[in-house]
C-alpha atoms as one frame of an Amber mdcrd trajectory, in Angstrom:
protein
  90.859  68.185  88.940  89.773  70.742  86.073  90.351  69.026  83.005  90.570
  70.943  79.441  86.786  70.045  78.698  85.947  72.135  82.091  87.585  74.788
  81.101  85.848  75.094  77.471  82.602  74.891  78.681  82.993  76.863  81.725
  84.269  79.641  79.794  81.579  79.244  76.957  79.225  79.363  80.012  80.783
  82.671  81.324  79.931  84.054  78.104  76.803  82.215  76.977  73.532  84.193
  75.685  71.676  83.044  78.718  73.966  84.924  80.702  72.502  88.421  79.683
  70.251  91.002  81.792  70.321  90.261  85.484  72.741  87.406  85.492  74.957
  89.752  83.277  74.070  92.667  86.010  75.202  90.695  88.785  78.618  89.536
  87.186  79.330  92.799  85.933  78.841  94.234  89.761  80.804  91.808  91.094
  83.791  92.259  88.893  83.403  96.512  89.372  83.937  95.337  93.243  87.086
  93.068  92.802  88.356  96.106  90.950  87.569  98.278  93.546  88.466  95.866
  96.476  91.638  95.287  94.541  92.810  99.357  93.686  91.844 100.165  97.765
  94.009  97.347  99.172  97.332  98.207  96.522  96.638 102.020  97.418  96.177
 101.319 101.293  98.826  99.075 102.151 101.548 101.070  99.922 100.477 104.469
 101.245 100.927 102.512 105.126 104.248 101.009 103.531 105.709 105.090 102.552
 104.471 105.668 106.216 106.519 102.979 107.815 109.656 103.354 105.327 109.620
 107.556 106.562 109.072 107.009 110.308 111.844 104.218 110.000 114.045 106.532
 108.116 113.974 109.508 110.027 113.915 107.993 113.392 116.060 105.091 113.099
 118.393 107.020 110.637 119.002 109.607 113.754 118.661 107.401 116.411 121.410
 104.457 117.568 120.844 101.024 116.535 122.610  99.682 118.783 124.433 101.270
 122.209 127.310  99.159 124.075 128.514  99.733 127.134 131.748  98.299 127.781
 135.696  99.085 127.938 136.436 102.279 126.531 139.934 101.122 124.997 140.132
 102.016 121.010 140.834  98.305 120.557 137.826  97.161 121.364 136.266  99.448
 119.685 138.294  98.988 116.710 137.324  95.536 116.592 133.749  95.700 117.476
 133.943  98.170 113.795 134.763  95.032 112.024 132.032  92.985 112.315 130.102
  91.843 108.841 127.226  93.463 110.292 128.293  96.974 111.482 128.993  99.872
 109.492 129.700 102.485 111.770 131.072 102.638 115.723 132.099 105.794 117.828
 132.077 107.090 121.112 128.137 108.202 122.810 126.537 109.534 125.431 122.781
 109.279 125.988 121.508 112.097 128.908 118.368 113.610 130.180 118.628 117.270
 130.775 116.220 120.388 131.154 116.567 124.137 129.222 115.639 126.725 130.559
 115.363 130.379 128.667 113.061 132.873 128.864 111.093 131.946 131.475 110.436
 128.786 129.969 111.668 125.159 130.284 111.841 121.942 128.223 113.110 118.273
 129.393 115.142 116.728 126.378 117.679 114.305 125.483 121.156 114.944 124.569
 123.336 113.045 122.320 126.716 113.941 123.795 128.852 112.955 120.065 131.934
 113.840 117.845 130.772 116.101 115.172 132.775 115.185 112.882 132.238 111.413
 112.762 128.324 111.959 112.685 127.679 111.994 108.885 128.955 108.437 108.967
 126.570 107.985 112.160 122.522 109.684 111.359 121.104 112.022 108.867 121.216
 114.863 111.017 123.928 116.574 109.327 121.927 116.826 106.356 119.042 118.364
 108.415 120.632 121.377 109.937 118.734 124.264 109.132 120.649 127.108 111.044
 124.374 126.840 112.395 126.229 123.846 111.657 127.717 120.917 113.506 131.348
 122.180 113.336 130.269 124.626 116.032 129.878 122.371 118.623 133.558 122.134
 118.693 133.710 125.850 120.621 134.751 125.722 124.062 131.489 127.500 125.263
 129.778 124.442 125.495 127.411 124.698 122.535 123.955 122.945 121.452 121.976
 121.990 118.214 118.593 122.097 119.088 115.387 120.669 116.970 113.495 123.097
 115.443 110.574 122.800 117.688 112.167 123.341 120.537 114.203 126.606 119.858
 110.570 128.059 118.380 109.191 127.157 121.713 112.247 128.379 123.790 112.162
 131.418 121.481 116.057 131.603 120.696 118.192 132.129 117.591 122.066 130.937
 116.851 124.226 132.521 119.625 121.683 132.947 122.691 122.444 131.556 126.106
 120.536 129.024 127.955 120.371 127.160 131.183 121.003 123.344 131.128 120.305
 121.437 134.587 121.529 117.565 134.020 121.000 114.871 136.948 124.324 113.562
 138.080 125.660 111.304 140.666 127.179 111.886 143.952 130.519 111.213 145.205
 129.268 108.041 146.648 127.022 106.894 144.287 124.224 106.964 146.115 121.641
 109.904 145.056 121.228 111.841 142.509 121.888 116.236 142.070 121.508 118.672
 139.888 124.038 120.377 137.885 123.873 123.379 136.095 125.720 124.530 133.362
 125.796 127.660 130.992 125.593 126.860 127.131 124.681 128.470 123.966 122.850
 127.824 120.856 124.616 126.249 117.447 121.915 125.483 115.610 118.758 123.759
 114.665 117.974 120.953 112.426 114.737 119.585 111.335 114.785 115.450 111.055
 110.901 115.732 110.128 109.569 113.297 113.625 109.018 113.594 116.771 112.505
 113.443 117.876 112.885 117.103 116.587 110.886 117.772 119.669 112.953 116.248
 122.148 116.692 115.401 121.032 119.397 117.786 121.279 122.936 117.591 120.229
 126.233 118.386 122.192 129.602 117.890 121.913 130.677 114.491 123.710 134.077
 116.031 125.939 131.986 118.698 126.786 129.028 116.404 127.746 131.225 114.831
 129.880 132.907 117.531 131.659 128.996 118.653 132.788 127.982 115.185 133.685
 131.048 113.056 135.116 129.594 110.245 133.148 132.085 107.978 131.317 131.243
 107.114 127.214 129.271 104.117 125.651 129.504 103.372 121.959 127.074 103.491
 119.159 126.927 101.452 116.595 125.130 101.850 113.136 124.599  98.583 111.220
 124.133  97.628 107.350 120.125  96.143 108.649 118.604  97.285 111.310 116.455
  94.569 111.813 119.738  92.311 112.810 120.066  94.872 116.081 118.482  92.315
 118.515 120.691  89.367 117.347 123.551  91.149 117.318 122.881  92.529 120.772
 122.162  88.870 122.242 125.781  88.051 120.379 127.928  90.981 122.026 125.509
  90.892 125.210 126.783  86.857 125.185 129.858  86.599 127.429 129.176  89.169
 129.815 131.496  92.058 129.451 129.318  94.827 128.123 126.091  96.326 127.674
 124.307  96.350 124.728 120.132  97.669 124.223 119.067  98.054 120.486 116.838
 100.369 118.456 114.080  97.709 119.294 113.791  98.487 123.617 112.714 101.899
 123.231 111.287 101.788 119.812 109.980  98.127 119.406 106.488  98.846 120.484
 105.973 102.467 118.011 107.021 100.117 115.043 105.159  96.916 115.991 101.750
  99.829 116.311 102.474 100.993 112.672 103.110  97.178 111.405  99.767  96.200
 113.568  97.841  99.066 111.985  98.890  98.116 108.697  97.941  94.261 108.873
  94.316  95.608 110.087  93.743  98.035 107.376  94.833  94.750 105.255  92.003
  92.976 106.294  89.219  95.255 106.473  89.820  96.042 102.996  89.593  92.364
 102.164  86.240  92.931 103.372  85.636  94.699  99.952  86.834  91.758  97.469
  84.988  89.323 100.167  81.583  91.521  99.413  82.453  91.573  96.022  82.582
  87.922  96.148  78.998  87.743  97.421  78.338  88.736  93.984  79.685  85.279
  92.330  77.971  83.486  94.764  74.628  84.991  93.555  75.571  84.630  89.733
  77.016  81.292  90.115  74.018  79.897  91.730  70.943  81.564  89.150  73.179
  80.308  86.280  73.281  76.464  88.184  69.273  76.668  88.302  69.408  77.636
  84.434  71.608  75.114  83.190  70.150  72.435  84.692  69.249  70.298  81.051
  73.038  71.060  80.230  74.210  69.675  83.540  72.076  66.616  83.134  73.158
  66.327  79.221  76.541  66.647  80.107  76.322  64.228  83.181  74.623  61.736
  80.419  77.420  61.400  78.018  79.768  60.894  80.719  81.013  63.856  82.510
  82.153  63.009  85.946  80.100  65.139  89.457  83.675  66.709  89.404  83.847
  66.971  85.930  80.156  69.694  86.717  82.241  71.065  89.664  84.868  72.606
  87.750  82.789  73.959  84.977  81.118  75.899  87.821  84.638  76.866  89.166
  86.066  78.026  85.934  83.037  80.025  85.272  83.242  81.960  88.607  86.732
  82.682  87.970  86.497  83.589  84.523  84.705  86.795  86.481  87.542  86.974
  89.110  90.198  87.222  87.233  89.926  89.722  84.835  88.782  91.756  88.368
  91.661  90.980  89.750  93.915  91.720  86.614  92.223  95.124  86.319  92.445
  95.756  89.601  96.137  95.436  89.908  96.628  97.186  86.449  94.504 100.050
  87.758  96.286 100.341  91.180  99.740  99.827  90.840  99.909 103.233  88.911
  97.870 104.971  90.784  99.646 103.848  94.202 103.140 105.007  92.328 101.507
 108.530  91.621  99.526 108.905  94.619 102.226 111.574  95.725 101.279 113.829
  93.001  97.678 113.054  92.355  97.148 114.066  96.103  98.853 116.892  95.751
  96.953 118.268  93.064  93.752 117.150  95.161  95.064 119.572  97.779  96.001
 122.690  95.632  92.539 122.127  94.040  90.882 121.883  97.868  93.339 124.373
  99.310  93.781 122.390 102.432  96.467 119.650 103.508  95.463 115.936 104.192
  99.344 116.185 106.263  98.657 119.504 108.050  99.634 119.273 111.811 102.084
 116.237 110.840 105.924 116.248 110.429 104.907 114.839 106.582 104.290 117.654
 103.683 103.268 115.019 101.712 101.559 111.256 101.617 104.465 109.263 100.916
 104.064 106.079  99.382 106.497 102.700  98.890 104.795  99.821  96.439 106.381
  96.381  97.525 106.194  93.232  94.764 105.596  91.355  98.051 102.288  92.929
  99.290 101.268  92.677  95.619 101.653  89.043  95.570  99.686  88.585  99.128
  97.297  90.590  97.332  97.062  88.448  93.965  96.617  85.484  96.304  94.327
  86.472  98.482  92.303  88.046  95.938  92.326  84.187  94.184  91.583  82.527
  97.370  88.238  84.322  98.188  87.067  84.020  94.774  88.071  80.478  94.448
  86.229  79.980  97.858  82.930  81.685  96.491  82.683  79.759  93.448  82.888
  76.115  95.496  79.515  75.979  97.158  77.429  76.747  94.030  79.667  74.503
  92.123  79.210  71.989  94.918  75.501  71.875  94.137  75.569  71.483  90.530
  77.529  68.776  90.866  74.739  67.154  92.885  71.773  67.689  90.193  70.923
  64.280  89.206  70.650  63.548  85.411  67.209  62.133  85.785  65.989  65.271
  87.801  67.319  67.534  84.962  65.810  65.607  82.294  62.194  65.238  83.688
  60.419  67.546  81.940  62.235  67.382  78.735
């Protein structure tokens, strides 16, 4: 237990005379690298945090959260709108198709929807960079494309294209190509890799071309309830349901994964850092050796020694730790910019080749705390074993030659 005598003399300790030149060196090194250890893990983990938060946003913001197959009566679907958790159901279709123009041809996925119940369903009506989504609605079977894909066809709004979809047979049994004729709404530009692949069609005309019957997708307040919901709806049988997590689980769980590494090899830092205490902790035990044994005299307890030692060591961590966080926080809010000006300086793009055009960035009061305690549980750990051994210095030993 640290009492309120520990603390006194510990902190008298962290600042006594005898401290100065290398003992002074070695403290003031080791708080420079909790500073350091503490700025690189706030910067790192909300830079990775602005990374997750965009990926999530622009793929999970265009693609469905959940899809149910099941009775295509409006009642059900109706009522399936009304649950706590859902904030948006309408008719889908999900297809694999091929373009063809120019000599050139590119497999995709189609979104057979209603255009004009998709603002309520993605973001993609606020990426459309050419045409618009009202077009689908014309009878010549029309399609938004992403950007990447009519630059690599090499159309504009209005050209005609081939699209070859895999339907069933009569019985059921194999699989054949159809083809139909269709022509170019649009583009839009989501900013991820489903620009590359994901095209947009009208859902009646979808259907015409495939002879495949609708699903429903459903948009929910929290995307991270999909799976429970879709073990609730999945419950009694009657429908279908795969969520966001099947086909995009494993991308997400990468990013979280890559984030809890980069986490701990930055720890790495304050752990060095804390190399530094041990060091200090254990020159200033082998100097104060006639104050241990006075203070062991008049009554202090081996515990009593133990936490002087403690509160010493963490009279260095601290303030690293406090200067650390007051250093980083800002500068992980303003990374955006101060990158940015990095780049216009350098004249080259740390995003180039990416669907980002800049580092984005998303500081979280949570990762700050893990942060705070972690910081505080490696420097509490570094200060124990030279704290362990003053406490062992016998009176008698320190008094010897006095």
């Amino acid at each position: 237990m640290i009492t309120g005598v520990a603390v006194v003399i510990g902190l008298r300790y962290a600042r006594s005379p005898t401290s100065k030149g290398y003992l002074s060196f070695i403290s003031m090194a080791s708080l420079l690298g909790l500073v350091l250890g503490v700025v690189a893990l706030t910067v790192v983990v909300s830079v990775m945090n602005g990374f997750d938060r965009e990926l999530k946003r622009r793929i999970l913001d265009v693609m469905p959260h959940l899809v149910v197959t099941g009775p295509e009566e409006i009642d059900w679907m109706m009522s399936l709108s009304k649950h706590p958790e859902v904030e948006a159901v309408a008719p889908f279709i999900e297809q694999s198709g091929l373009l063809m123009a120019n000599g050139t041809s590119h497999l995709v996925s189609i979104y057979g929807i209603l255009p004009e119940q998709e603002a309520n369903m993605s973001i993609l009506p606020t990426t459309i960079i050419t045409g618009s989504l009202a077009a689908l609605d014309d009878p010549e079977h029309r399609l938004l494309l992403g950007e990447p894909i009519v630059n690599y066809l090499g159309l504009n709004v209005g050209d005609e294209l081939s699209l070859v979809l895999p339907t069933l047979s009569a019985q059921g049994r194999t699989l054949k190509p159809t083809l139909g004729r269709v022509r170019v709404a649009g583009s839009f530009a989501a900013g991820s890799e489903l620009d590359s692949r994901l095209v947009l069609m009208n859902l009646e005309h979808l259907k015409q071309l495939s002879g495949q019957g609708h699903q429903y997708r459903v948009r929910l307040r929290d995307i991270f309830a999909a799976p429970l919901l879709a073990r609730e709806l999945s419950a009694d049988g009657e429908v279908s349901v795969r969520d966001w997590t099947t086909t995009q689980g494993d991308f997400f769980q990468t990013v979280k994964m890559e984030k809890i590494m980069m986490f701990v090899l930055l720890s790495f830092v304050i752990a060095v850092a804390s190399f530094g205490i041990v060091s200090g902790l254990s020159m200033m035990v082998n100097t104060k050796k006639k104050e241990i044994a006075v203070l062991r005299t008049i009554g202090l307890s081996a515990h009593g020694v133990m936490a002087v030692f403690v509160v010493q060591g963490m009279a260095i961590a601290v303030p690293g730790l406090i200067l650390g966080m007051l250093l980083g926080m800002p500068l992980a809010l303003y990374i955006t910019d101060l990158m940015a000006v990095i780049e216009s300086i350098g004249g080259a793009s740390m995003v180039k080749g990416t669907y980002f055009d800049q580092i984005p960035t998303d500081l979280r009061l949570a990762d700050q705390l893990v942060i705070l305690l972690v910081t505080l549980l490696i420097s509490l750990g570094a200060t124990l074993y030279p704290s362990y051994q003053a406490s062992r210095l016998s009176p008698a030993e320190g008094l010897r030659y006095e």
